[in-house]
VEXDO-726511 format. One record per residue: residue number from 1; residue in one letter; x, y, z of N, C-alpha, C in turn. Coordinates in pm, whole numbers, always signed. Layout:
% VEXDO-726511
<site NUM, "A", <X, Y, Z>, <X, Y, Z>, <X, Y, Z>>
...
This chain:
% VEXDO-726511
<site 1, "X", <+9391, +7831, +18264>, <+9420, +7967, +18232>, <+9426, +7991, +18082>>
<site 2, "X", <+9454, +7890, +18022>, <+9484, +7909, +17864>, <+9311, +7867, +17804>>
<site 3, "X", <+9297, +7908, +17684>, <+9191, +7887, +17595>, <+9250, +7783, +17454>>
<site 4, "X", <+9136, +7667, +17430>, <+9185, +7649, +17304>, <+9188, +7713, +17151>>
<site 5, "X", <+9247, +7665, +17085>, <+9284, +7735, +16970>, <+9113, +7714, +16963>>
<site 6, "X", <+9098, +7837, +16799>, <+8990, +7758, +16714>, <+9020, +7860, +16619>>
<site 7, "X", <+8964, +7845, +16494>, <+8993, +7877, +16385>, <+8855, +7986, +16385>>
<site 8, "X", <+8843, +8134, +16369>, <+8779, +8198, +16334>, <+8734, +8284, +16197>>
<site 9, "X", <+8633, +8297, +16120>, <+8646, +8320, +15976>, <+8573, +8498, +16022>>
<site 10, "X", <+8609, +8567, +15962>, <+8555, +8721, +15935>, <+8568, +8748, +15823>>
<site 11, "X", <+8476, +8813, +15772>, <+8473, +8858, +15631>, <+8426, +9016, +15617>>
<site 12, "X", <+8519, +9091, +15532>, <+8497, +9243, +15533>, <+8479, +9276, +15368>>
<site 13, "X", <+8368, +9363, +15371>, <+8373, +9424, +15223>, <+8402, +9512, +15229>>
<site 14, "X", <+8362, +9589, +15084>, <+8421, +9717, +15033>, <+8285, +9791, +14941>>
<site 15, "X", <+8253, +9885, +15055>, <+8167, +9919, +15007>, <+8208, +10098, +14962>>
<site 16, "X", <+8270, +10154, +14973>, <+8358, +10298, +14930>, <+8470, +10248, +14842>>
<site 17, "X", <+8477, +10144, +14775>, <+8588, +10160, +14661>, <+8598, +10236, +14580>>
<site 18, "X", <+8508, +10280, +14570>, <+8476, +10363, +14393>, <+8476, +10507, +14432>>
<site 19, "X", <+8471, +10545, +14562>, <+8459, +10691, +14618>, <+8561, +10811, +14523>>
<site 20, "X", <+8685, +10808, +14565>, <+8770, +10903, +14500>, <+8849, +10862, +14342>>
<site 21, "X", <+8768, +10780, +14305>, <+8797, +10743, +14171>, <+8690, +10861, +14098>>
<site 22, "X", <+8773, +10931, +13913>, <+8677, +10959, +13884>, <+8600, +10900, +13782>>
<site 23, "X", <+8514, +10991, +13763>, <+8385, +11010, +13655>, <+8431, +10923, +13554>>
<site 24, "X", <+8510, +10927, +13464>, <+8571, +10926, +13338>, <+8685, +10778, +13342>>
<site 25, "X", <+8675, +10800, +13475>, <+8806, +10637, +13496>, <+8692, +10496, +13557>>
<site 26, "X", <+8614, +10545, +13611>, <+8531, +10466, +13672>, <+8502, +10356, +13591>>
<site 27, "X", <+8423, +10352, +13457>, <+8444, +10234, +13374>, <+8473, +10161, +13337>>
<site 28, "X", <+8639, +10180, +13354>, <+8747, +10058, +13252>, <+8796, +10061, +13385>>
<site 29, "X", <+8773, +10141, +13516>, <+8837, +10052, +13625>, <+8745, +9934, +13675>>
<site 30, "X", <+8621, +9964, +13679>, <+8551, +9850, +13688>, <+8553, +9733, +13591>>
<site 31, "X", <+8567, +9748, +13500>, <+8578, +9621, +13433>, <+8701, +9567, +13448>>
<site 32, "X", <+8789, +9622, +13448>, <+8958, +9555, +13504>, <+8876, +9467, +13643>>
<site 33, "X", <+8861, +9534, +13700>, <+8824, +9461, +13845>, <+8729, +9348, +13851>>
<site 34, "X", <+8612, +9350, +13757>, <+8545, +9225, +13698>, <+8684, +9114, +13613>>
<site 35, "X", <+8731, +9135, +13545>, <+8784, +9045, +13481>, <+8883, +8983, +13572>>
<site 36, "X", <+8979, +9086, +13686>, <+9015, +9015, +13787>, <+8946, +8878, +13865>>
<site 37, "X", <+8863, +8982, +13908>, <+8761, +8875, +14007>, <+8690, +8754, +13899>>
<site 38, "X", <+8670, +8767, +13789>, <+8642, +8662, +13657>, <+8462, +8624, +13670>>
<site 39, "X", <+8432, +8763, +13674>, <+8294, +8813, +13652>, <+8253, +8894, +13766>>
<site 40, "X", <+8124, +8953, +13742>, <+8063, +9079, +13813>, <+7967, +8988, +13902>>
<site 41, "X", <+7984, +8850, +13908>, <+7874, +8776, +14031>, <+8061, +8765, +14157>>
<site 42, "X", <+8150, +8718, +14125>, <+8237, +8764, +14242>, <+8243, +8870, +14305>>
<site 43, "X", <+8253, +8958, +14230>, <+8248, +9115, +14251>, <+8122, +9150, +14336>>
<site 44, "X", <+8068, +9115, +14337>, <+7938, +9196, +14438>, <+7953, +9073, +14529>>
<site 45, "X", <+7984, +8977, +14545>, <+8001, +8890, +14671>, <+8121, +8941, +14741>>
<site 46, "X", <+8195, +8947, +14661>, <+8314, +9032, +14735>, <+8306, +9155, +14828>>
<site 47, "X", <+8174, +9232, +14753>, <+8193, +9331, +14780>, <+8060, +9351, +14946>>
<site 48, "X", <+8001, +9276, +14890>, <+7866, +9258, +15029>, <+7911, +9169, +15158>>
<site 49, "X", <+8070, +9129, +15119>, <+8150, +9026, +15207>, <+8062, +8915, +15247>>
<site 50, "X", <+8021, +8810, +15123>, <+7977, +8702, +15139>, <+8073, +8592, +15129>>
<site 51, "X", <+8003, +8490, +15197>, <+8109, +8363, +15175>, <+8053, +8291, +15053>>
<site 52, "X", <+8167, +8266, +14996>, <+8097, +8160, +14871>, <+8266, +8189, +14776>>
């Protein structure tokens, strides 16, 4: 009746982040968010929800 465990991976992006942000903020919020992530090659993996 029972199932075994197993470990399942899902991965979700973000593809509307930038939607209700504006015009004028959009820039230096993106680069905050690059320097988070510690470049713009995380950032689009992040964002296409790749593994790596």
């Amino acid at each position: 009746m029972f199932h075994a465990k197993s470990l399942v991976t899902c991965y979700a992006g973000f593809t509307h982040f930038f939607d209700e942000v504006g015009r004028k903020d959009l820039f230096s919020l993106r680069n905050e968010i690059y320097s988070y992530l510690r470049g713009r090659s995380n950032f689009y993996r992040y964002s296409n929800a790749e593994n790596g």
